[in-house]
C-alpha positions as CSV (number, residue, x, y, z in Angstrom):
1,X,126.5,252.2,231.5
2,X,125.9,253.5,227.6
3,X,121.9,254.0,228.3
4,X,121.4,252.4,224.8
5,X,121.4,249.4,226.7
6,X,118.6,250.2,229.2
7,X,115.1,248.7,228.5
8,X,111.7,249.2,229.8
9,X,110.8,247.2,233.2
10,X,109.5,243.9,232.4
11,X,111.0,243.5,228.8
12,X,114.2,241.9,227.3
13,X,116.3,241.3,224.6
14,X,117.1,237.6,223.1
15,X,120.5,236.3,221.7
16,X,121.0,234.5,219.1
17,X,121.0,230.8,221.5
18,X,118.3,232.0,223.5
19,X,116.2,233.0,220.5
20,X,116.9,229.6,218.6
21,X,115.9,227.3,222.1
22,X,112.9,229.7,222.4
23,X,112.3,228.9,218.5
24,X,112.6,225.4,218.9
25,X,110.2,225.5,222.0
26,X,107.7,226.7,220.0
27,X,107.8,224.8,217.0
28,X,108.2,222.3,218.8
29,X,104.6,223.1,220.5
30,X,103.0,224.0,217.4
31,X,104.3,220.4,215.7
32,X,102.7,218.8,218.4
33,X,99.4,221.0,218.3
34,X,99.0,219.9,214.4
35,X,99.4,216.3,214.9
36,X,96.7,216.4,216.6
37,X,94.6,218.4,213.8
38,X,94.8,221.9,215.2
39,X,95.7,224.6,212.7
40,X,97.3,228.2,213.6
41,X,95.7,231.5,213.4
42,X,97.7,234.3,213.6
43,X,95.8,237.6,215.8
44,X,97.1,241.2,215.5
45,X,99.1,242.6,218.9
46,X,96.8,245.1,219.0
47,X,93.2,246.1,218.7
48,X,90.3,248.3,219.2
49,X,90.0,248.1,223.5
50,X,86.9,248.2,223.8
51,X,86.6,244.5,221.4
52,X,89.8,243.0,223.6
53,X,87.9,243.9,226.8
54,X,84.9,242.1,225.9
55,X,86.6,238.6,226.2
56,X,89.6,239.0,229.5
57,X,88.8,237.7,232.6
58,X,88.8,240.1,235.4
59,X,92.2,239.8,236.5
60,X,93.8,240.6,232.7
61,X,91.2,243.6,232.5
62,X,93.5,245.7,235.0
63,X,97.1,244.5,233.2
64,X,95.9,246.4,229.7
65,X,98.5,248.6,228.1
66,X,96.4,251.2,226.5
67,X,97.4,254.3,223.9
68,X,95.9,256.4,221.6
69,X,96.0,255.5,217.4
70,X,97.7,258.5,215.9
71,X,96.0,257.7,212.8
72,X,92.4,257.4,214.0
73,X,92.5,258.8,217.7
74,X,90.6,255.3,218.4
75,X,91.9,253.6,221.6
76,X,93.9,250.8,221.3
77,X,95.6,248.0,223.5
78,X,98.3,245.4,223.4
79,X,96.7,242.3,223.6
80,X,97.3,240.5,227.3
81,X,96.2,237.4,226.2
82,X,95.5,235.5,222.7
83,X,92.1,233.9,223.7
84,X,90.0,236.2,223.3
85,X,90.9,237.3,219.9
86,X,90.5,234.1,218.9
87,X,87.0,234.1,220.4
88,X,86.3,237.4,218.4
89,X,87.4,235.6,215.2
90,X,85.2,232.4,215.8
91,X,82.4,234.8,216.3
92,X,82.6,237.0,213.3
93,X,84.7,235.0,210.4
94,X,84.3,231.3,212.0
95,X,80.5,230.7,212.3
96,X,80.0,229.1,208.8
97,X,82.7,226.3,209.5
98,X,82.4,222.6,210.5
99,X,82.4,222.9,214.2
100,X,84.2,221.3,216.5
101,X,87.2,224.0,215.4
102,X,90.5,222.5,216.6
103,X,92.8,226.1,216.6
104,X,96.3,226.9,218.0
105,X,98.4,229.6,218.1
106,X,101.7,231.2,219.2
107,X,102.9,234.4,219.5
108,X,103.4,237.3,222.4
109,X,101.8,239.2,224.6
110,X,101.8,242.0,226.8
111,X,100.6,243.1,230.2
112,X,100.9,246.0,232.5
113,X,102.6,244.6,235.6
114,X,103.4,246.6,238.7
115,X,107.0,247.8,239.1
116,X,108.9,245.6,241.2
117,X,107.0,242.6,241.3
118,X,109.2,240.6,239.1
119,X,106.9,239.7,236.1
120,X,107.1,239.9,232.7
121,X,105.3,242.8,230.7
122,X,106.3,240.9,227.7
123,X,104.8,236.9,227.8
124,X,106.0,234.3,224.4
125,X,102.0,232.5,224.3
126,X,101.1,228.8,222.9
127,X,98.1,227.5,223.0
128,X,94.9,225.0,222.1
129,X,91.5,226.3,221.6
130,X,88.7,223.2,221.5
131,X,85.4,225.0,220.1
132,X,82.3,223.8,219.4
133,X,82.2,221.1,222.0
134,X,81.0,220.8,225.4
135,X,81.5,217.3,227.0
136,X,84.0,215.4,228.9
137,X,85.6,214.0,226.0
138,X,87.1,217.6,224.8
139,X,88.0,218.5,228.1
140,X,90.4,215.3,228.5
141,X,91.6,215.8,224.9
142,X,93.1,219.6,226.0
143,X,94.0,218.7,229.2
144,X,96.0,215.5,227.5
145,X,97.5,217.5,224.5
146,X,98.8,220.6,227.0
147,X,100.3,217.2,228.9
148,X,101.9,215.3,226.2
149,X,103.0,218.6,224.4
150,X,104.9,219.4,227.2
151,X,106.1,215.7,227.4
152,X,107.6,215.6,223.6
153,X,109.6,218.7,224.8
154,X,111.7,216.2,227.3
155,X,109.6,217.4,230.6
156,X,108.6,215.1,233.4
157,X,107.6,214.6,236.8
158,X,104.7,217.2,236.0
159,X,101.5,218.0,238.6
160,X,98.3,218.3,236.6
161,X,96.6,220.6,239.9
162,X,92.5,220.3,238.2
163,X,89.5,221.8,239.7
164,X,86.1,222.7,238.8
165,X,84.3,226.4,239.0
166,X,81.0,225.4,239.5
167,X,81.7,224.3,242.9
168,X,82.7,227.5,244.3
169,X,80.1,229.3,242.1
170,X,77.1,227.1,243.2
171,X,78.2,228.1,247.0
172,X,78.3,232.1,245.9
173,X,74.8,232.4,245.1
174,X,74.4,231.8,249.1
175,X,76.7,234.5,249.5
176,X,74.8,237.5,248.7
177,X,77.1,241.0,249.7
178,X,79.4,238.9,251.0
179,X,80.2,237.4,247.9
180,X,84.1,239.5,247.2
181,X,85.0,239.3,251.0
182,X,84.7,235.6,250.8
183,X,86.3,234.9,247.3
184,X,89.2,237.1,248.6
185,X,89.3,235.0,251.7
186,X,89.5,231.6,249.5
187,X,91.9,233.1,247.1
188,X,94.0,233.5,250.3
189,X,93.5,230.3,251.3
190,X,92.8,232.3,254.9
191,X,90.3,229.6,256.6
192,X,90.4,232.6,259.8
193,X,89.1,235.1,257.6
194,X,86.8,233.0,256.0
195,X,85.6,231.6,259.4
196,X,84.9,235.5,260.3
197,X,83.0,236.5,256.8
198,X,80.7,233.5,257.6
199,X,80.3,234.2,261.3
200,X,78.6,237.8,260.4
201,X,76.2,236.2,257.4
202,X,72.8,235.2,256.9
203,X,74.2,232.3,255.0
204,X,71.8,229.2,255.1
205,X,73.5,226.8,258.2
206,X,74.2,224.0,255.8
207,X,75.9,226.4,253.5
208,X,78.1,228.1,256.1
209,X,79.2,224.1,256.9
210,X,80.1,223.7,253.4
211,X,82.1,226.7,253.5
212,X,84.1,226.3,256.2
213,X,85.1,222.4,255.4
214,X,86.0,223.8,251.7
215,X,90.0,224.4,253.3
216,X,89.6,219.6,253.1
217,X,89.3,219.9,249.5
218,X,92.4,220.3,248.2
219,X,95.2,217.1,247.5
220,X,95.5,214.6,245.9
221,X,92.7,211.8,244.0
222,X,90.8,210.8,247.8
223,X,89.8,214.6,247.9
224,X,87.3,213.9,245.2
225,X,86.0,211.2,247.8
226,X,85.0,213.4,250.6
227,X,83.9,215.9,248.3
228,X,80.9,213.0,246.5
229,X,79.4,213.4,250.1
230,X,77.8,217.1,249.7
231,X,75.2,216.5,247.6
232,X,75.7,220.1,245.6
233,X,79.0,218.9,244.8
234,X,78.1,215.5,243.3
235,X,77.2,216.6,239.7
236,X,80.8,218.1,239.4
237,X,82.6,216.1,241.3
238,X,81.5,212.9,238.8
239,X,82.3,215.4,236.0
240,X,86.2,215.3,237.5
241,X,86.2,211.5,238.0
242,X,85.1,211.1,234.4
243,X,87.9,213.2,232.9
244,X,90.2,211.6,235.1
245,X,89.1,208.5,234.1
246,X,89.7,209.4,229.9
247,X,92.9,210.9,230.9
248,X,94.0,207.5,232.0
249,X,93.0,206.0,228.6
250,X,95.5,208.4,227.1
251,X,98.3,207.4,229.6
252,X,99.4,210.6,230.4
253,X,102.7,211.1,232.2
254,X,101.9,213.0,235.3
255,X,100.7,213.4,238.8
256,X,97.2,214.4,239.4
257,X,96.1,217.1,242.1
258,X,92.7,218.1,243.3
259,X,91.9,221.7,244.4
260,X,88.4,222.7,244.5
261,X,88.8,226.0,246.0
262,X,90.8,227.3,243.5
263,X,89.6,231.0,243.1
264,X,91.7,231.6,239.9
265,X,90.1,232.5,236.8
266,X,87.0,232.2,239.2
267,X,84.7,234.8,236.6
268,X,86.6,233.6,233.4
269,X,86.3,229.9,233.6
270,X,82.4,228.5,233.4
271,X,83.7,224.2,234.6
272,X,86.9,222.7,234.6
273,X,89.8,224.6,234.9
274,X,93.8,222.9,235.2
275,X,97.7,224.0,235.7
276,X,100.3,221.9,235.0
277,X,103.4,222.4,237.4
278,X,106.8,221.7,237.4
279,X,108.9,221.4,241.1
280,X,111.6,223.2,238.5
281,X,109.6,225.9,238.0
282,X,108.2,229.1,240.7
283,X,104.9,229.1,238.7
284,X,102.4,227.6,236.4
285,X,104.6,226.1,232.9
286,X,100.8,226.3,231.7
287,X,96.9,227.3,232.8
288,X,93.7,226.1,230.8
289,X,89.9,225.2,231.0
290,X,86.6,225.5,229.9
291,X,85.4,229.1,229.2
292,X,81.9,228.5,227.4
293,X,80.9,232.8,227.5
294,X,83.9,233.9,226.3
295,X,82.5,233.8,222.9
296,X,79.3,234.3,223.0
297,X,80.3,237.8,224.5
298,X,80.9,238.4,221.4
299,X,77.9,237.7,219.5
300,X,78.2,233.8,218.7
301,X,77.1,231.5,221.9
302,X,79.4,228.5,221.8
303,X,81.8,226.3,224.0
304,X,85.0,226.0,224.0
305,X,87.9,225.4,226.2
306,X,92.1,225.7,226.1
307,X,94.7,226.1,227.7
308,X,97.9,228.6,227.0
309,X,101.2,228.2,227.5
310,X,104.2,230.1,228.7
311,X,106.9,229.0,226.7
312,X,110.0,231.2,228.3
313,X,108.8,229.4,231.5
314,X,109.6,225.8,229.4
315,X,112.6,227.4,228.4
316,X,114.1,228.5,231.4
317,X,114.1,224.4,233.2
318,X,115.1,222.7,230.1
319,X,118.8,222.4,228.7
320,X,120.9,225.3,227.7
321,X,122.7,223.8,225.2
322,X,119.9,222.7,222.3
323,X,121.4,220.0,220.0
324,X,119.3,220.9,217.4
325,X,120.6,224.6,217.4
326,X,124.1,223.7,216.0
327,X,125.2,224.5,212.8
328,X,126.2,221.4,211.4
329,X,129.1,222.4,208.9
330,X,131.5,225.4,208.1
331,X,132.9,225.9,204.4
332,X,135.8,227.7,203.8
333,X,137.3,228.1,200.4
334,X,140.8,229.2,200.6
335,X,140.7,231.4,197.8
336,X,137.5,233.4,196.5
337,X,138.3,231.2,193.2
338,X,136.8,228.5,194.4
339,X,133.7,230.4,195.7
340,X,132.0,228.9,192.8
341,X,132.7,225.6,194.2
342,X,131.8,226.3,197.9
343,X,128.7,227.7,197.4
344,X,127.7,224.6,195.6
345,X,128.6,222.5,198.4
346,X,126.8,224.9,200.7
347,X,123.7,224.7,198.9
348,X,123.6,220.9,198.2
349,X,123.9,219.9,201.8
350,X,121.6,222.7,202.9
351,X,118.9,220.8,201.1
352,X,119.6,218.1,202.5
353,X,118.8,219.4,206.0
354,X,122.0,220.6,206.8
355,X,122.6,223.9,208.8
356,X,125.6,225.3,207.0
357,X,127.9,228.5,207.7
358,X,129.6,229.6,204.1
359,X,132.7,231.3,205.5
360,X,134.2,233.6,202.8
361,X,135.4,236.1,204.8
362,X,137.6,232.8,206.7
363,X,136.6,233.9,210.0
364,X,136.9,230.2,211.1
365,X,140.3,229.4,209.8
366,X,143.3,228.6,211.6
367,X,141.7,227.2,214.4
368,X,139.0,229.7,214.5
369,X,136.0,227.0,214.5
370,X,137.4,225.5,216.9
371,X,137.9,228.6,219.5
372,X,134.0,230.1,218.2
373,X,132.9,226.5,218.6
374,X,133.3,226.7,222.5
375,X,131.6,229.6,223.0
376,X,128.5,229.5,220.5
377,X,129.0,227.0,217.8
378,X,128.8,222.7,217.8
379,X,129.9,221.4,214.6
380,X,130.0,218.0,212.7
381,X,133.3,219.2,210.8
382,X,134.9,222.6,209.1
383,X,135.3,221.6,205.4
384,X,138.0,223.5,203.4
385,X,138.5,224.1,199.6
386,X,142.4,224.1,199.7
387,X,142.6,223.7,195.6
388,X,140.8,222.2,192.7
389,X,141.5,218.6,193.5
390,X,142.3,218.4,197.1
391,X,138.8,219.1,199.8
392,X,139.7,219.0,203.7
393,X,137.2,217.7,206.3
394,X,138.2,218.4,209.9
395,X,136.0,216.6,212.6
396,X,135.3,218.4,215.4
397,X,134.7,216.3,218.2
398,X,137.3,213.8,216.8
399,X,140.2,216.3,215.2
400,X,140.3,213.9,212.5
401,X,141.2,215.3,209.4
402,X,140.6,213.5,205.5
403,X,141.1,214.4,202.0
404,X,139.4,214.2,198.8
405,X,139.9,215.2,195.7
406,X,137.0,217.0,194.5
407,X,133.3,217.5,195.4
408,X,131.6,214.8,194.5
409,X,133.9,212.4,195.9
410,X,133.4,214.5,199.2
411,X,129.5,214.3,198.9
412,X,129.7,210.4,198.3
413,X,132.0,208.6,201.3
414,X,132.7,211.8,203.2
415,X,129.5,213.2,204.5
């Protein structure tokens, strides 16, 4: 194997298909994401680590890819996630703006993962960022663009899986030094190993009851039911029923979930906090909720919430074959002297919209399009410059072939 060809663990290249359905993912994402008023920012890949560090929940905090600036002798790291610089950009060029701040963005990231457990180093990020509002308005307005974005990309049957931190957080304080033995317990989901952290604590009776029924709190809408009944849980719970209840006023296309011991993002997320799921897919297409400290860790104190998502994961249950990739036409002039002529053509119908290949070289003739045509390209028709007063048009799904005599009568009945 030429050892060219040999990349780093957790990184890949793109092809020229792959790299146009991954383009069309995300601007497909971000067209959605400005309809509904959100405007891009674009972040650096890499910043001062100590400033990136400020903003990461604790999981990303370990997956930092850190060197030193040759220039400056500063550390540096790759940013893991988007987010945060966004947070540091509210917070030190943002605060004299009209707030709420609708913001998007797209772009990569990278994260250290350890060898052999099959994740991606190298992650292609979208994502919404709601600031300046804290109510259960905004949070149904993320949680229903990240839905219908997805939707306008042709995805269905999703599983909006929704929970709520303050539940788990409000049971913590109880904890006391048992706090990381039990969160690991209920990250788990290991009701054994929670039973046996409680068993050995000086947890209050009625909180070591809450604890060990938390395992009933996960399914679907009747969860939220049971869950009304313990009086700590009521002020969160209505919070749920109420962005449920908006989310229906949007009609969004999906199945709803409740888990209320989810232990993800447990120190990064400050209320609600959502995945949307795909049975296509082996993990989250996208995670999201509120995170009202992330910015005020940098200086400026307030709310937002988003969501990010992974747009290889989109990629990779969607179609291969992308119709908007194809190139539309192929223009071959027989001769260079009528180069002139086919680079007028070429040009007209590109601004028109048209995706056009200008073949001077005639790598597409005698059947080439055709043959190419199988194996990367879909075309309306190969259109040939054969002389001064006589134009070919070839179909290509039909075969059928016309004539013209020069270009405008082409560009008026033949296209």
């Amino acid at each position: 194997m030429n050892g060219y060809s040999i990349l780093p663990q957790g990184v890949k290249d793109f092809g020229p298909q792959k790299a146009e359905d991954l383009k069309r993912v995300e601007d497909g994402l971000l067209e959605e994401f400005s309809r509904w008023g959100y405007k891009r920012v674009i972040t650096p890949l890499f910043e001062y680590v100590d400033s990136i560090y400020l903003g990461l929940g604790h999981d990303l905090k370990n997956k930092l890819m850190k060197f030193v600036d040759p220039s400056t002798g500063e550390i540096v790291a790759l940013r893991p996630d988007i987010t945060p610089q966004i947070g540091r950009i509210v917070a030190t060029q943002l605060r004299d703006y009209d707030y709420p701040l609708r913001l998007c963005y797209c772009g990569r990231v990278v994260r250290f993962e350890e060898k052999g457990n099959g994740k991606e180093r190298e992650v292609f990020q979208s994502g919404c960022e709601l600031i300046g509002l804290k109510s259960e308005e905004a949070d149904a307005e993320i949680i229903a663009l990240a839905i219908k974005s997805l939707n306008k990309l042709g995805l269905k049957n999703l599983v909006l899986d929704l929970g709520h931190t303050g539940i788990l957080k409000s049971i913590m304080k109880s904890a006391g030094d048992l706090k990381d033995d039990l969160i690991s317990a209920l990250k788990k989901k290991d009701q054994e190993e929670v039973k046996r952290i409680i068993g050995k604590s000086k947890i209050d009776k009625d909180i070591k009851k809450v604890v060990l029924s938390l395992s009933e709190f996960y399914g679907d809408k009747s969860v939220l039911e049971r869950a009304k009944k313990i009086k700590q849980f009521s002020p969160y719970v209505n919070e749920l029923e109420n962005i449920i209840s908006i989310l229906e006023e949007y009609q969004v296309d999906c199945q709803v979930s409740i888990d209320l011991v989810d232990i993800k993002g447990f120190n990064y997320y400050t209320g609600v906090n959502f995945e949307i799921i795909s049975e296509k897919a082996s993990s989250p297409l996208l995670t999201g909720g509120r995170y009202d400290s992330l910015v005020a860790s940098y200086g400026y104190d307030v709310p937002a919430t988003g969501f990010a998502i992974d747009a290889e994961a989109i990629l990779a249950i969607t179609k291969n074959h992308i119709e908007d990739n194809q190139v539309h036409f192929i223009i071959i002039p027989k001769t260079l002297r009528y180069r002139k002529e086919a680079i007028r053509l070429t040009e007209w119908l590109r601004s028109s919209g048209f995706k056009v290949i200008l073949d001077l070289n005639k790598s597409f003739a005698n059947g080439g399009a055709a043959s190419k045509g199988s194996r990367s390209l879909t075309t309306y028709g190969v259109i040939i410059l054969e002389s001064s007063t006589k134009i070919k048009l070839i179909e290509s799904r039909s075969g059928v072939k016309r004539e013209f005599s020069n270009l405008e009568e082409l560009l008026k009945g033949g296209i």
